[in-house]
matplotlib code that plots the C-alpha trace (Angstrom):
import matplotlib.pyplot as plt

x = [13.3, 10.1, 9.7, 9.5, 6.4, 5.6, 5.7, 8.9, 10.5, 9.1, 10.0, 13.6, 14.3, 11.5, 12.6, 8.6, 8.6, 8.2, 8.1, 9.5, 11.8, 11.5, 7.9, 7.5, 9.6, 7.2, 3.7, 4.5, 3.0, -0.5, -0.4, -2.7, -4.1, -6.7, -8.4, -12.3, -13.7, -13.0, -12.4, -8.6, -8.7, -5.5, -4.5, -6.7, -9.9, -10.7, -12.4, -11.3, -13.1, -10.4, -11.1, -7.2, -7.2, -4.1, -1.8, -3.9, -3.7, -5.8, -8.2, -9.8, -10.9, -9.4, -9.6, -10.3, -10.2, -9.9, -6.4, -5.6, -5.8, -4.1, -1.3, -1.0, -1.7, 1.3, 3.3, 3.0, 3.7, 6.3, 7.7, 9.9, 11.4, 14.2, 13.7, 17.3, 19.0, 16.0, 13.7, 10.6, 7.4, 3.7, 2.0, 4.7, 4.4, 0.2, 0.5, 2.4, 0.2, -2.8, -1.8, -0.4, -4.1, -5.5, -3.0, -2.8, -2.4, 0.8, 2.1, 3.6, 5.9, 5.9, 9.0, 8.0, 9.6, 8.8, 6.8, 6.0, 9.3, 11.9, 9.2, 9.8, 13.7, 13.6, 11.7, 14.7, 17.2, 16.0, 15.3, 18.8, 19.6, 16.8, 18.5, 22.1, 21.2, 19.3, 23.1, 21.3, 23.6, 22.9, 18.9, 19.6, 17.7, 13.6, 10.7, 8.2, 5.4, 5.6, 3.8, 4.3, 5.3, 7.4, 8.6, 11.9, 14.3, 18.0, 17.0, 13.2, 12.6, 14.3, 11.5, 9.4, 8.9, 7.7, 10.6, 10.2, 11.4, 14.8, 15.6, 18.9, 18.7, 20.9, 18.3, 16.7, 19.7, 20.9, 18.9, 15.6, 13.2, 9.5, 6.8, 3.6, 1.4, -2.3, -4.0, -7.2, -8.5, -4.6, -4.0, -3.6, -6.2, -9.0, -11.3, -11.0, -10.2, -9.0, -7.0, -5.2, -4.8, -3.1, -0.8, 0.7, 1.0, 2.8, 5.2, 5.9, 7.3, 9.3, 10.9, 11.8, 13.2, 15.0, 16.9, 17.4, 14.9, 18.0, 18.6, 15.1, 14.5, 10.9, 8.5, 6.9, 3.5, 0.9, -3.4, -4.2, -1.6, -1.7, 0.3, 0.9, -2.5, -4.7, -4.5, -7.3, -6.4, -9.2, -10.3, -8.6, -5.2, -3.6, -4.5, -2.9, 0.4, 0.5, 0.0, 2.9, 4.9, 4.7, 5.3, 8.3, 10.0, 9.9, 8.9, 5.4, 5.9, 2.5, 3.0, -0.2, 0.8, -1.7, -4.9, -4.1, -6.4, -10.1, -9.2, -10.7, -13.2, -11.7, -9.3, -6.3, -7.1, -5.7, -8.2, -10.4, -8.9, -7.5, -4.1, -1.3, 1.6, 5.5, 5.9, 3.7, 4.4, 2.4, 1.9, -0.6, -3.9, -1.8, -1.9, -3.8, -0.9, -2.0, 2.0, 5.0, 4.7, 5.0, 5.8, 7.2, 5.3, 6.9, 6.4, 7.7, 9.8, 11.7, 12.3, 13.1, 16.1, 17.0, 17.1, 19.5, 22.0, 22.9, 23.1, 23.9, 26.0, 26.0, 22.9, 21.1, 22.0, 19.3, 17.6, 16.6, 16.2, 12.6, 11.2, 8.3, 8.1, 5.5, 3.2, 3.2, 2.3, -0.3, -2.0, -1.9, -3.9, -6.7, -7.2, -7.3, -10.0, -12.2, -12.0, -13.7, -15.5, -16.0, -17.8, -15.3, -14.5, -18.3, -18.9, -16.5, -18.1, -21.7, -20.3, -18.7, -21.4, -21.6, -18.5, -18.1, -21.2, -20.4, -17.5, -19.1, -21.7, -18.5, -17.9, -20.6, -18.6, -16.3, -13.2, -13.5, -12.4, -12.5, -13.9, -12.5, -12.7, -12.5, -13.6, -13.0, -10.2, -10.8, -10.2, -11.1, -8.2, -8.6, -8.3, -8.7, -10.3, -12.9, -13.1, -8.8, -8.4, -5.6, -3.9, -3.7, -0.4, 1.5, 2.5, -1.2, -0.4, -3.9, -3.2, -2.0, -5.4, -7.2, -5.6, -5.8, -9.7, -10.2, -8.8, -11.1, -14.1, -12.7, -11.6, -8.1, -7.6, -4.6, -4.1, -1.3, 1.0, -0.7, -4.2, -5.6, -7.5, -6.8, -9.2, -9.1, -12.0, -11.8, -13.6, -15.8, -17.5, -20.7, -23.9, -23.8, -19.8, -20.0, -22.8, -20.5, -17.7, -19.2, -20.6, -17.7, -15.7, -18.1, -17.9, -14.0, -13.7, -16.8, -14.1, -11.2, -13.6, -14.7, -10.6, -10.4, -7.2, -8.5, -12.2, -10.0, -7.8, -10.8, -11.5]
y = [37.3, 35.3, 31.9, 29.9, 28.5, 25.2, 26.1, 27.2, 24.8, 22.5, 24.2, 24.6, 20.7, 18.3, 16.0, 15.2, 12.0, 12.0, 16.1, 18.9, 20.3, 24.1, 23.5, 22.7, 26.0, 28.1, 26.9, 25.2, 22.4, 21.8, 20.5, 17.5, 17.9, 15.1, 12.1, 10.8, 8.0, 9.2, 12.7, 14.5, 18.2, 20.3, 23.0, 25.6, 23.7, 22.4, 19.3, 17.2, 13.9, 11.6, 9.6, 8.2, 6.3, 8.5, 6.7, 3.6, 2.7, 3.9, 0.9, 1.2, 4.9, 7.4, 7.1, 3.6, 3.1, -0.2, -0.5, 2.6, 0.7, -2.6, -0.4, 0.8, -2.2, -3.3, -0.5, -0.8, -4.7, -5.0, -1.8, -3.4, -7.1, -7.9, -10.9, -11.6, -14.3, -16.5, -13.8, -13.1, -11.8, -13.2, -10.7, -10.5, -15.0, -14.8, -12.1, -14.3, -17.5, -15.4, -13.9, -17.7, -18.6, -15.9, -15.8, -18.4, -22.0, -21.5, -19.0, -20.6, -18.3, -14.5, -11.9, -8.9, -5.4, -1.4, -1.3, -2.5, -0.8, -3.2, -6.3, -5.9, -5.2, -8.8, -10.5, -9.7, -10.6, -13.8, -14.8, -14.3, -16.4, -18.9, -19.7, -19.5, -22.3, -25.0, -24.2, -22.0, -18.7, -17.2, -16.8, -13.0, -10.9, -9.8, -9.0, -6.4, -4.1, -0.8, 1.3, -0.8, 0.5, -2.0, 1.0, 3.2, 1.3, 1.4, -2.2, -2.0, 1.1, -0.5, -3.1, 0.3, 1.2, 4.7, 7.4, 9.8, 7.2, 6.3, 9.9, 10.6, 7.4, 5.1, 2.7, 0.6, -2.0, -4.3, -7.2, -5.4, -5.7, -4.8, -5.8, -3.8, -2.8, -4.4, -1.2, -1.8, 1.7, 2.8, -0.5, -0.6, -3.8, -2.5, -3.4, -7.4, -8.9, -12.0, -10.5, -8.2, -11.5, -13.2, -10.3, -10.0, -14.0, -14.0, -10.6, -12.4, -15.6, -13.6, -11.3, -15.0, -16.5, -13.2, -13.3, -16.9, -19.3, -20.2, -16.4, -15.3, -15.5, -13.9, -11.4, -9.4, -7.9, -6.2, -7.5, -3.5, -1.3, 1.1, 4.0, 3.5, 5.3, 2.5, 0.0, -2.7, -5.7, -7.2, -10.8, -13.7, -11.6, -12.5, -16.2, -16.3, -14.5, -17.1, -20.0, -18.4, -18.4, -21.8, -23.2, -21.0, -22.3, -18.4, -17.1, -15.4, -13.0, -10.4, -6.8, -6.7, -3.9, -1.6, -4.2, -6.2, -6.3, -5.6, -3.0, -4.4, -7.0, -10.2, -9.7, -10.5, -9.6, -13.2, -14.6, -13.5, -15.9, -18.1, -17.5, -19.4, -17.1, -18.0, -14.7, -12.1, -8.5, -7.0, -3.3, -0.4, -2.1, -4.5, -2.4, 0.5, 3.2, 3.2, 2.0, 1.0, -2.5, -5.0, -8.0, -10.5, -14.4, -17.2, -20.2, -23.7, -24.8, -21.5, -21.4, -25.0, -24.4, -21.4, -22.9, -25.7, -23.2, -22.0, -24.7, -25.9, -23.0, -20.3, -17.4, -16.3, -12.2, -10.5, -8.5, -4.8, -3.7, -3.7, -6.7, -8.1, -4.7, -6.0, -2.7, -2.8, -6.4, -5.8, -3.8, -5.6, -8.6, -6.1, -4.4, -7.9, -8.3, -5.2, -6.5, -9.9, -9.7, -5.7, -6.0, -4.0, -6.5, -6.7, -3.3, -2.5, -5.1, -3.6, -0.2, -1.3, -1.0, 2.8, 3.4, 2.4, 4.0, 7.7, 6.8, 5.9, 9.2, 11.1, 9.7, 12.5, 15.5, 16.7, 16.1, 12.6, 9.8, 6.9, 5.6, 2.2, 0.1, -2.8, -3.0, 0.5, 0.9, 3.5, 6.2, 8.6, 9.9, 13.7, 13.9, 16.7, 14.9, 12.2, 10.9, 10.0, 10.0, 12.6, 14.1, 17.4, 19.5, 18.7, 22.4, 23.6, 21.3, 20.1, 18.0, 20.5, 22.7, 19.2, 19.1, 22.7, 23.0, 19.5, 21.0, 24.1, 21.6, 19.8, 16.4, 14.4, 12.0, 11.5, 13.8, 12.1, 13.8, 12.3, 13.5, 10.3, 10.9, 7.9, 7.4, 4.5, 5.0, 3.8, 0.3, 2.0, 4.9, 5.1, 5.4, 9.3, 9.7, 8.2, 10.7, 13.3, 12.2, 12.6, 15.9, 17.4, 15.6, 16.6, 19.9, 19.9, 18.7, 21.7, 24.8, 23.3, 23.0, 26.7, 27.8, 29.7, 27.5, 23.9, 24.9, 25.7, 22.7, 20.2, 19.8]
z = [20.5, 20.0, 20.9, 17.7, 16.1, 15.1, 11.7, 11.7, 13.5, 11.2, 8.1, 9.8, 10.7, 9.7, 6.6, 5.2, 3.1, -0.7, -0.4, -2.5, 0.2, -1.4, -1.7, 1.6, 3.3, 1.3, 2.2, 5.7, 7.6, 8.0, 11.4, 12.6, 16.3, 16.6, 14.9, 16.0, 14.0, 10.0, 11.4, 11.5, 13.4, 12.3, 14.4, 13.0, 14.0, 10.5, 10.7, 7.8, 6.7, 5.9, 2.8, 2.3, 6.1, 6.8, 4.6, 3.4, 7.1, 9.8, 8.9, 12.5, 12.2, 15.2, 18.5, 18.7, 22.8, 22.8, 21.1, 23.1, 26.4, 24.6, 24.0, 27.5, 29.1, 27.3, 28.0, 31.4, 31.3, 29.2, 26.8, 25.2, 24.2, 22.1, 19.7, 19.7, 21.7, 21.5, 23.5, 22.9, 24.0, 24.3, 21.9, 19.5, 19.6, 19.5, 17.0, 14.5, 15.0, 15.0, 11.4, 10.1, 10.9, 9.2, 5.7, 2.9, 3.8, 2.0, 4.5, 7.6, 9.3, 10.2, 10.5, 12.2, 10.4, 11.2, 8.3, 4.2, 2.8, 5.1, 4.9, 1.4, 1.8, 4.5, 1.7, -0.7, 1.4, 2.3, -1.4, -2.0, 1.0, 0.3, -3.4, -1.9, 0.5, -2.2, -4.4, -7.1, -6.3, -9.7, -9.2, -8.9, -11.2, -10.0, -12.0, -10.8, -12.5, -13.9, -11.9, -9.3, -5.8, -3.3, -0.9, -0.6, 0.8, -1.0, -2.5, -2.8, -4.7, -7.3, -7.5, -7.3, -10.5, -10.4, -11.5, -8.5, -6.2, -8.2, -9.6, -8.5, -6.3, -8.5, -9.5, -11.1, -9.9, -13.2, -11.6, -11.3, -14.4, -15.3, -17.4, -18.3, -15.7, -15.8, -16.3, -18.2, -18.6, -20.7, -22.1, -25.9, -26.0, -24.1, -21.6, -22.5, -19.4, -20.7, -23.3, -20.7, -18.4, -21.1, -22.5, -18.5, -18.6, -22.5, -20.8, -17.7, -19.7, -22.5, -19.8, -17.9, -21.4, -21.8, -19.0, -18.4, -16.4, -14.4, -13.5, -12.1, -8.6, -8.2, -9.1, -6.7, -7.2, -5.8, -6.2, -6.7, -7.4, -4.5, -5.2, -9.1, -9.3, -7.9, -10.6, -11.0, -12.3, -14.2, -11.9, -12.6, -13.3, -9.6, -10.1, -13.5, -12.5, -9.8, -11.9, -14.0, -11.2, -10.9, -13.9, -14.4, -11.2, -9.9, -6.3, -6.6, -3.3, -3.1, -1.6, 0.4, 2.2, 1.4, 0.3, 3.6, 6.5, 4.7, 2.4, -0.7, 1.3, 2.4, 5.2, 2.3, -1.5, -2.3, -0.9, -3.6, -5.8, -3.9, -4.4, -2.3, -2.8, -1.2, 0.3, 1.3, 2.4, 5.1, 7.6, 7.2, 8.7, 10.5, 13.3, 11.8, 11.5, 15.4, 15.8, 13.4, 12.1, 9.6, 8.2, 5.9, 6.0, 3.7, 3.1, 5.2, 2.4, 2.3, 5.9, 5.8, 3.4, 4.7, 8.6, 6.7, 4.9, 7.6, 9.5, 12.9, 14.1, 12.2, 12.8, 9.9, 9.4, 9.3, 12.2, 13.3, 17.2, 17.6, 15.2, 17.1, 19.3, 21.8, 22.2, 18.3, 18.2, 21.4, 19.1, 16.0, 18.1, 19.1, 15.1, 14.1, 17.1, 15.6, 12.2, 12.9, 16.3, 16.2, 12.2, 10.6, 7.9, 7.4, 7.7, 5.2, 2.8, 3.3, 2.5, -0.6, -3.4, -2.1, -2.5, -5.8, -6.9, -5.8, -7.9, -11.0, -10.5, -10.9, -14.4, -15.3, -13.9, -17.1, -15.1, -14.5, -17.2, -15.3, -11.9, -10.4, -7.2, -5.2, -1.7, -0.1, -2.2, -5.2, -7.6, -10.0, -13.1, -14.6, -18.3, -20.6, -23.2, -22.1, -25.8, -26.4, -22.5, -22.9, -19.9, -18.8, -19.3, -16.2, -16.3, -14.9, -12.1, -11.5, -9.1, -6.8, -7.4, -6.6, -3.2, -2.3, -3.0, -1.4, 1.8, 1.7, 1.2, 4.5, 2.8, 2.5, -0.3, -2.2, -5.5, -7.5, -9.6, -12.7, -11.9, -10.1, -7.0, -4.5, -1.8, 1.1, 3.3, 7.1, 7.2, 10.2, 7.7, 7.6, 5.4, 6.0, 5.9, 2.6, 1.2, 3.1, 1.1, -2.6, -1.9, -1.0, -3.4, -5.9, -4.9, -5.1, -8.8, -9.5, -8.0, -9.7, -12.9, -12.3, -12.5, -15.8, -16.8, -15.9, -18.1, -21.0, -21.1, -21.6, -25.4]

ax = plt.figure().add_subplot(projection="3d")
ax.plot(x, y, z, "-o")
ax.set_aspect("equal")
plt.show()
């Protein structure tokens, strides 16, 4: 009897996330060994430039010693901590300040989750909290985009407006609602940014009339829409939501989960536009995917009432077992060192107008309809017809073909379903990775071209 692989074992008791189970038994794992800089190594020896940061996380780049040893120091210190029963520990308690510094002015105090899908499951909770303590009980019902993505918890993927993550799931919830996603290269009036900025505004306040000012407790957002297909807003768009917000007496909580931490320039997209949101949802470059974390920061006035209704006595029910983990948060404090004192930030902000211009070369290949980006946060979307920017049959499952050749040309990015290719870069690429990175991709979209079936869909 032989010993079994790691293939099998895999295929015999690993759940993957957001994976066709079937699928999966049939072609296997490809398993990971080891990361360098914007380099992965599976077990076959294939070296694999990573152009997605893992998950729109590993902001650092592998093998980053320096977060290495701040995790072992801490280890060794101090494993663990709990945060209940008024404990805490000093990196979890520097971690917080260091981010309050670092956020909005609005933003004044930080809970610490596992990652963006419970930040954005606390930040619900303590809405509904929030409005049940100032006596307005019946603010129930949110207001999120389509193509929006707010995680997979029970709760969240409701706010999560893409179908694969409520199929069979029992959701969208009867409080959760959506208006039109900001999406300038499929929106019915164009490229005119003003004209998009104002139709979101006009949507946002007709969906509020609809259901009842006195009935909406927030709308949740994201400044890029991450994995809706990476979604540009035309600038100006965040600030004018906010303002919205505002006047309509509604929380304004951003999802910065994935543009967090440099990914689009400034260490938070906000920033950008100065925009002063009430809550804000945070993981992925918090600690660079180098250990679970995240985290939900709200305002003073929310805490404030909250800290009132419940009063003297009574606790305030939320909490998991390792919010504020201390190796997590150890970390988190050294990533937030490279970004500013190591020049990741800036290095990520010098690499930017290369980025987006291998992206915009592309709009020459015949696959390619449209190229966007902000910061090192980009894509390219497949159509079959360049001219009416129609979509290929999802039946030739192109995106699969993307993903396949993009492995045999040694580079990850993300191939969604609907034929956009996602790519996050590591803030630490360089000149050369990035010249690396468009001639493979380059020569990716030219074998999937060179398929028989792919040619003969375009028009």
């Amino acid at each position: 009897m032989t010993k079994p692989t790691l293939l099998d074992l895999d295929r015999q008791h690993l759940i993957h996330p957001v994976t066709n189970f079937r699928a999966h038994e049939k072609r296997g794992a490809t398993i990971l060994e080891s990361g360098s800089g914007a380099f992965l190594r599976d077990a076959s020896g294939r070296e694999l430039l990573d152009a997605f940061s893992g998950l729109w996380c590993v902001n650092t780049g592998y093998g980053q010693e320096s977060i290495v040893q701040a995790a072992t120091e801490q280890m060794r210190r101090l494993p663990y901590a709990t945060g209940y029963f008024s404990y805490g520990s000093e990196p979890a308690i520097r971690l917080a300040a260091r981010l309050v510094e670092l956020a909005p002015p609005s933003l004044s105090h930080v809970y610490f989750t596992q990652g963006g899908s419970d930040a954005v499951d606390a930040a619900i909770r303590y809405i509904a909290y929030y409005y049940n303590a100032i006596g307005q009980p019946g603010r129930t019902q949110f207001i999120s985009l389509q193509r929006g993505y707010h995680g997979s918890s029970s709760v969240g993927a409701g706010l999560t407006a893409l179908p694969l993550f409520q199929r069979h799931f029992n959701l969208p919830l009867p409080s959760q609602h959506y208006i039109s996603s900001p999406y300038p290269y499929r929106n019915p009036l164009g490229a005119d940014p003003q004209a998009l900025i104002a139709a979101s505004v006009a949507e946002l306040r007709a969906k509020v009339a609809q259901l009842g000012a006195d009935t909406v407790a927030a709308f949740f957002c994201e400044p890029i829409q991450g994995s809706g297909g990476v979604i540009v807003p035309p600038k100006g768009w965040l600030k004018a939501m906010a303002d919205a917000c505002r006047e309509l007496g509604i929380l304004f909580v951003l999802d910065e989960v994935i543009t967090g931490f440099g990914r689009t320039g400034p260490m938070f997209a906000c920033e950008a536009e100065g925009v002063a949101p009430d809550m804000m949802t945070l993981a992925k470059g918090l600690t660079a995917g180098y250990a679970p974390m995240g985290a939900l920061m709200m305002s003073d006035a929310i805490y404030q009432a909250i800290a009132e209704g419940a009063g003297p006595e009574l606790a305030v029910g939320h909490g998991q077992t390792y919010s504020a983990h201390p190796v997590s948060a150890a970390i988190g404090l050294e990533v937030l060192r490279l970004y500013q004192e190591g020049g990741l930030l800036a290095n990520g902000v010098a690499r930017a107008p290369q980025f987006e211009r291998g992206l915009r070369d592309l709009l020459a290949h015949p696959l390619v309809g449209d190229a966007r980006s902000r910061g090192l946060l980009g894509a390219l979307e497949l159509v079959a017809d360049k001219e009416d920017k129609r979509q290929f049959d999802p039946a030739l499952r192109l995106h699969e073909r993307i993903a396949q050749a993009a492995y045999e040309n040694n580079v990850v990015f993300r191939a969604f379903g609907d034929n956009i290719l996602g790519f996050a870069p590591a803030l630490c690429y360089t000149e050369d990775e990035f010249s690396l990175l468009f001639t493979r991709l380059k020569a990716t979209l030219d074998q999937v071209l060179a398929q028989p079936e792919v040619a003969r869909a375009l028009t």
